[in-house]
Every structure is written in structure tokens, then in C-alpha cells.
C-alpha angles and dihedrals in degrees: 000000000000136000090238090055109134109251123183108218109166126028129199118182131161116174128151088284086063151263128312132017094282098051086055096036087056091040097045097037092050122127093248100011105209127203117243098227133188096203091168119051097062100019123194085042120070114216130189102230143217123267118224111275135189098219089183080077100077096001110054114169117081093212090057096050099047088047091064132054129230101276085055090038088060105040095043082042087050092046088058098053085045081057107046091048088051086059077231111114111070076052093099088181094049099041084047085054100043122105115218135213126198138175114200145159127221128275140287115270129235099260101191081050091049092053096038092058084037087053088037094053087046086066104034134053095199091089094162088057096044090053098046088049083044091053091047102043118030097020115083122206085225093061092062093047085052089051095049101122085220084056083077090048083046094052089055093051089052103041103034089022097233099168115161112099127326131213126176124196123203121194116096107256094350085065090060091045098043087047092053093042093049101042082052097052092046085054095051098039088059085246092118137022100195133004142174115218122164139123138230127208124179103187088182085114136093093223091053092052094046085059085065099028099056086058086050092242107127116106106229121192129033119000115261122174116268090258089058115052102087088104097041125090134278122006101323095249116136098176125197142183127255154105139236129191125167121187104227124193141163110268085241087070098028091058095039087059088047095243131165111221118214091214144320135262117233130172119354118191131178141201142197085193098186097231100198096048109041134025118275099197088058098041092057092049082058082051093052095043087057091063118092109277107257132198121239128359128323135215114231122207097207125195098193113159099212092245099152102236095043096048099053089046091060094041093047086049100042088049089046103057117059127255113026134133105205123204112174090202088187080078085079104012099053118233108306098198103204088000092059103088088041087053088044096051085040092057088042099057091042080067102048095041093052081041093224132109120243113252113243118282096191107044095192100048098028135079122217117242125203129195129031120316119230098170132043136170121206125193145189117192106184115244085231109006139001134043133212136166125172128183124230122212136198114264 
């Protein structure tokens, strides 16, 4: 025990079961726990949705909220939660003090100026000209700076006042590591005290979708948990929408404040694993293998997307080693892109907080766990590059 251990000490989630750490520990605990699913506004893909939020809840100024778009909207909306379950955020000395850590992609296009320059290529052979009129004339200067992925990290500052230093990843699933690893190493090293890292994704959004589709990686036709989708059409992915932030701080200033902690963080490693040149499944047994040695069985809060060969990589790996209970949650979440390893720490420290195992959410690849856990690994092996798993320990 030290006093830099990482402690979590506040959660925010929002994902299409829902917002806050009740609404998922009651979705994702239920007897038979269900995924919420939109089948028809991009058939033939299928999305996780949204749920309704009132974003004047943590959010309240209009002005702020029209200036952002929904990506912005979420993950400031999420912040907030992760705030208000710290006990931090009426604080105005300790939020002005805390760092903060985000991983975040870029923003959502204009979709009518996409069309217009796509109708406009279909009738005239002078591209270069039509793209140069296109970019004087229909593209404002405001709307990339709207799209700019530190402008999330911005509207957090503005709205919660969160104003110690700021960092923002970008880089799918390896920006959420990357977010996580680094927050943790910046605890321990004595750099930070507290900290909020997290991510958002909305994937309700033709130009998000494209980013999947182009690589051949989206599943089309019925929902079939991530494990799976090998046999199903198309590249596995089932994206959703959602956000994850956690307040992380040393156990020094979490205890001084008097603070209960959910969970600790304990190592954090991280691979580039280069797919097409050495064997994934291997290189994350070696993954695993670095990790402290543990006793019994272990629940494992899996993020696997569902892309065929990753999938099949982590699953190979996780059967392989002894002594791991696997629970792939974007069965029922949807794939979270940078938001994915947060979720996935998030999840993990629910369970160890409310000291019970999620059930199985896939009965044919998963094995049932009984007792408390202590000790949980989460993982996010990216759908095309990077790899990370963390354990989380009990406080």
C-alpha cells in the first residue's frame, strides 16, 4: 500500500443502457441482461443508441450546449456525472487544481456540404475548382474549430471549470488506453494528485460509420454477441454511443478528503502489436504473462469489438492462460471507440465496489464466477491497431 496508489473515486458512464453507475449495474446485472438496439436508421447496420438525456442537467447553459455537438455534448455531460459522484465538483479549489486527460476523435462532418460537393462532382470534370469554390463559399472557419477533438477537453474546462492542465489523445481504442495509462503513471510518479480522464463516441452519425465501413469492418444483418459473429456477415463491429470519465486521484489525497475509493488501478500495459507481421493472439499472451501473478480465477471485462481477427486473437489468448472469466460488455454496449478501455475500468470497479461478478452475457463462450471479485482485468484490443489491458484492485 502507498500513498500514490490510483485510486477511482468518481464514475460517469452513459451508454445506450442507460446513464450513471445504477442504471448499468441493474442492466448489466439482470437476470437475462438485454441489449437496447436501433436496427432501422442505418440498416443494414445495426447501432446502440443513445438514451434520452437532459443535457441542462449537467450542462446548463443553452449557449454551451448549442455551440457543441453531440460528441461534446456527451463527454462534457459524462465529466460532469464523474464529478458529481467524486463529491468534487461544487469544490471550486479542487476541480481548479485538477489535470485532466482525454482521449477524443475528430468532429462530425457537415453532411448537406458533403452531398452538395459529392452532386456537384457527379456534373463537372474541374474537381480542383469545385473544391476550392466549395471551401470559400459553404465551409465556415467556426465549424472546424467546432470539430477540433481538445475542444471536448475545452468544454469541460468551461462548463465544470476544470482547469489544471489538459491533455487530449487521439487514436480509436489506443486514445483511451493511452488516456488511462498515462493519468495512472502521472498519480504514481507524484505529477498529479487527481485527475479526470475519460472519452466520449456517438456513432449515430453516417460519417462515423464510413470510418468502419471503408476497412470492411461493420456486422450487417441480426445481433449476435461479440463472441459470436465470425460466421455473420459483414466485419463483426456493432458500434454504440457513450462516454466514460473516472476522477482518479493518489490514496494520500483521496483519504485526506475522506473519500471512499470504488477500486484501484493497478498495471496498465500497452501494445502496437504490428498485425500483419506477428501474431496477435501470442503477443497478447505475452501481454497477459507481464501482469503480477494472481491466485484463482479472474473476471475479465473484455472490450472486444467483434472484428473478426481481433476477436479471435483475445479470445484465443484469454482461453489459453489459466485462470480468466471472460465478459465481452460491447455485446450489449456497442463498440465505444476511445471511450472503450474507460468503459471497460469503469465496469471493472462497479464489480468490485458492489463486490459481485457480472453474470454471462454470452452462455455459450462465457464461464459463470461466484464470489467477490478483488481483482479484475479490463482490456481493449483495437478492431484494426493497438492493444491494452489493466488490472483493477480492490482499495
Amino acid at each position: 500500500m502507498s500513498a500514490r496508489d490510483v485510486m477511482i473515486t468518481g464514475i460517469g458512464m452513459v451508454s445506450s443502457l442507460g446513464e450513471g453507475t445504477d442504471a448499468h449495474w441493474q442492466a448489466l446485472t439482470a437476470e437475462k441482461p438485454t441489449p437496447v438496439l436501433d436496427c432501422e436508421r442505418f440498416s443494414p447496420y445495426l447501432i446502440h443508441p443513445l438514451p434520452g438525456i437532459d443535457w441542462g442537467l449537467q450542462i446548463p447553459k443553452r449557449g454551451d450546449q448549442r455551440q457543441m455537438e453531440t460528441w461534446q455534448r456527451l463527454g462534457t455531460y459524462t465529466a460532469g456525472l464523474a464529478l458529481d459522484d467524486a463529491g468534487v465538483k461544487d469544490d471550486e479549489a479542487l476541480v481548479a487544481s485538477m489535470d485532466m486527460i482525454v482521449a477524443a476523435g475528430g468532429g462530425e462532418r457537415d453532411q448537406a456540404v458533403d452531398q452538395g460537393i459529392l452532386d456537384a462532382a457527379m456534373t463537372r470534370n474541374d474537381h480542383d475548382i469545385l473544391l476550392n469554390e466549395k471551401l470559400t463559399t459553404e465551409l465556415r472557419p467556426t465549424l472546424f474549430l467546432a470539430q477540433l477533438s481538445n475542444l471536448l477537453a475545452g468544454n469541460i474546462s468551461i462548463v465544470h471549470k476544470v482547469t489544471g492542465s489538459s491533455r487530449t489523445f487521439m487514436g480509436e481504442e489506443g486514445a483511451g488506453i493511452s488516456a488511462i495509462e498515462t493519468a495512472a503513471a502521472r498519480i504514481r510518479s507524484g505529477q498529479s494528485s487527481h485527475i479526470l480522464v475519460g472519452a466520449a463516441f456517438q456513432t449515430e452519425h453516417p460519417d462515423m460509420l464510413l470510418a468502419y465501413e471503408l476497412a470492411g469492418y461493420l456486422s450487417r444483418g441480426d445481433w449476435t454477441p461479440v463472441w459470436q459473429r465470425e460466421k455473420a456477415e459483414g466485419g463483426g463491429v456493432i458500434t454504440g454511443s457513450g462516454a466514460a470519465f473516472l476522477v482518479l486521484e493518489s490514496r494520500e489525497h483521496a483519504e485526506k478528503r475522506g473519500r471512499k475509493a470504488y477500486a484501484a488501478i493497478g498495471p496498465v500495459v500497452s501494445e502496437r502489436v504490428r498485425r500483419s507481421r506477428a501474431d496477435l493472439a501470442e503477443a497478447l499472451t505475452g501481454m497477459l504473462e507481464s501482469l503480477p501473478p494472481r491466485d484463482g480465477t479472474i473476471m475479465t471485462l473484455s472490450g472486444a469489438s467483434g472484428a473478426h481477427a481481433a476477436t479471435a486473437a483475445e479470445k484465443q489468448a484469454l482461453s489459453t492462460a489459466p485462470g480468466f472469466a471472460i465478459r465481452g460488455f460491447s455485446s450489449l454496449t456497442g463498440h465505444l471507440k476511445e471511450a472503450q478501455f474507460p468503459f471497460a475500468i469503469a465496469l471493472a470497479a462497479l464489480a468490485i465496489e458492489r463486490g459481485h461478478p457480472y453474470p454471462v452475457f454470452d452462455a455459450e463462450n462465457e464461464q459463470p464466477l461466484e464470489g467477490a471479485p478483488e481483482t479484475v482485468l479490463a482490456t481493449a484490443i483495437g478492431y484494426n491497431l493497438f492493444e491494452g489491458m489493466g488490472l483493477v484492485t480492490k482499495a
